[in-house]
C-alpha positions as CSV (number, residue, x, y, z in Angstrom):
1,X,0.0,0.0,0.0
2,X,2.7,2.1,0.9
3,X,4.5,1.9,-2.8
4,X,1.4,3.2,-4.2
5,X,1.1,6.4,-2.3
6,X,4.5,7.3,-3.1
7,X,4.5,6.8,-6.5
8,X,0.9,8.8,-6.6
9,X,2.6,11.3,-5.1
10,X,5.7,11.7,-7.2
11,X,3.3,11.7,-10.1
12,X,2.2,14.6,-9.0
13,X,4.7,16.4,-8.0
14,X,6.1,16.1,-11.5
15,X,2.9,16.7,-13.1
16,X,2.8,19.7,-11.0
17,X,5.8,20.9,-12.0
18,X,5.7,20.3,-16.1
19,X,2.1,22.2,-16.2
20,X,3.8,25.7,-15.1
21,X,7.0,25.4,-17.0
22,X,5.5,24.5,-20.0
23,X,3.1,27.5,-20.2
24,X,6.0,30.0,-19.1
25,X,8.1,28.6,-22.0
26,X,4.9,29.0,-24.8
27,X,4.7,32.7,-23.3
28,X,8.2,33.5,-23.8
29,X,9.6,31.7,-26.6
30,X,12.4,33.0,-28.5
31,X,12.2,33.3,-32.1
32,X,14.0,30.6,-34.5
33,X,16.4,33.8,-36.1
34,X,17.8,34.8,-32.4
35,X,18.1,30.5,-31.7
36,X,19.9,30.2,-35.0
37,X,23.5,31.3,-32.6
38,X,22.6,29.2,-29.9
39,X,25.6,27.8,-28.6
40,X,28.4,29.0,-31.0
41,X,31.3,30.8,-30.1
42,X,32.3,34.0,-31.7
43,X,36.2,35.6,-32.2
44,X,35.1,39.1,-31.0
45,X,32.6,41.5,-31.7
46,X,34.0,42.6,-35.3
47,X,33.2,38.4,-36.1
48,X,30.4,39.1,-38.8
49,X,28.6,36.0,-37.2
50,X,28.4,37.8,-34.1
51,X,27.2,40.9,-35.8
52,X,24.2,38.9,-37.4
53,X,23.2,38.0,-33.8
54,X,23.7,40.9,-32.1
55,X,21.9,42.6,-35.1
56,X,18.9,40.0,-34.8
57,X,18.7,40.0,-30.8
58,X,18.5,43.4,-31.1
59,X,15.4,43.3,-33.2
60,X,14.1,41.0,-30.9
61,X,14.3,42.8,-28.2
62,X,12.9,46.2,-29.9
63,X,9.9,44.2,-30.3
64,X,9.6,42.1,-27.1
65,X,10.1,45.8,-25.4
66,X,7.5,47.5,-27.9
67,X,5.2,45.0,-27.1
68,X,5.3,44.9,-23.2
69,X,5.3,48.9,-22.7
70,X,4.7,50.3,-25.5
71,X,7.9,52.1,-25.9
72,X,9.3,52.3,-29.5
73,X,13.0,52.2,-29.7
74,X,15.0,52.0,-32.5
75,X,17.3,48.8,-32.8
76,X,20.1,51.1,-34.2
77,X,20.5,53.5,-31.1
78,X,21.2,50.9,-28.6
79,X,23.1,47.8,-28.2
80,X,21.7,44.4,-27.2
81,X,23.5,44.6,-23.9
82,X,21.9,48.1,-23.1
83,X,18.6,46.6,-24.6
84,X,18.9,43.8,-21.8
85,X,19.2,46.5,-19.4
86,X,16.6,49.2,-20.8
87,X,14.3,46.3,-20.3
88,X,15.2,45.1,-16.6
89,X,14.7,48.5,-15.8
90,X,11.1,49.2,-17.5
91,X,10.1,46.4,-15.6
92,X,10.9,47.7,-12.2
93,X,9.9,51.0,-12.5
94,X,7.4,52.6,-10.0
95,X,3.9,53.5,-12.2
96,X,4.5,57.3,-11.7
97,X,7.6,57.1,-13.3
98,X,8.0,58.3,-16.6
99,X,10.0,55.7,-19.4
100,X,12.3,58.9,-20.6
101,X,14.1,59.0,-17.4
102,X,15.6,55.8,-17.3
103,X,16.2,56.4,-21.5
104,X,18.4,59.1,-20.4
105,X,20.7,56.8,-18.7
106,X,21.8,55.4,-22.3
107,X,23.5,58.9,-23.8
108,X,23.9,57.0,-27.1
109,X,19.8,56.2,-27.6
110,X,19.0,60.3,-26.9
């Protein structure tokens, strides 16, 4: 009898675990032109592989940002590391801030 509980109960702590994960990963799924780079290894920044990928992340992120707040940037302005960081900070922000001051802290977007 004992067996049976257990293995009822690791059932559904794995079934409860799969559920979430799985919707989180529909929700924010990556698109196939950023994944294309997944896992390779790039010489510098001047590699023109890594200047696809930091061009296509960028775009990504442009989007993923424009999407969420509503905030149009231009994929040009900013790099994909300040992108990163532009978009950690829009999603701590207090509601009464305004989206312009933490733009400012980028000098090369403004």
């Amino acid at each position: 009898m004992k067996p049976k509980w257990v293995s009822t109960m690791i059932f559904l702590i794995l079934l409860l675990g799969v559920i979430p994960s799985s919707a989180f990963a529909n929700r924010m799924a990556t698109p196939p032109q950023v994944l294309a780079y997944d896992g390779k290894t790039y010489t510098g920044f001047q590699d023109p592989e890594y200047i696809f990928y930091d061009q296509a992340l960028r775009e990504y992120l442009v989007k993923r940002i424009g999407k969420e707040f509503g905030v149009v940037l231009d994929p040009k302005k900013y790099s994909s590391f300040d992108l990163l960081e532009i978009e950690a900070l829009f999603k701590i922000k207090k509601p009464n801030e305004s989206f312009d001051m933490f733009l400012g802290m980028f000098p090369k977007g403004r």
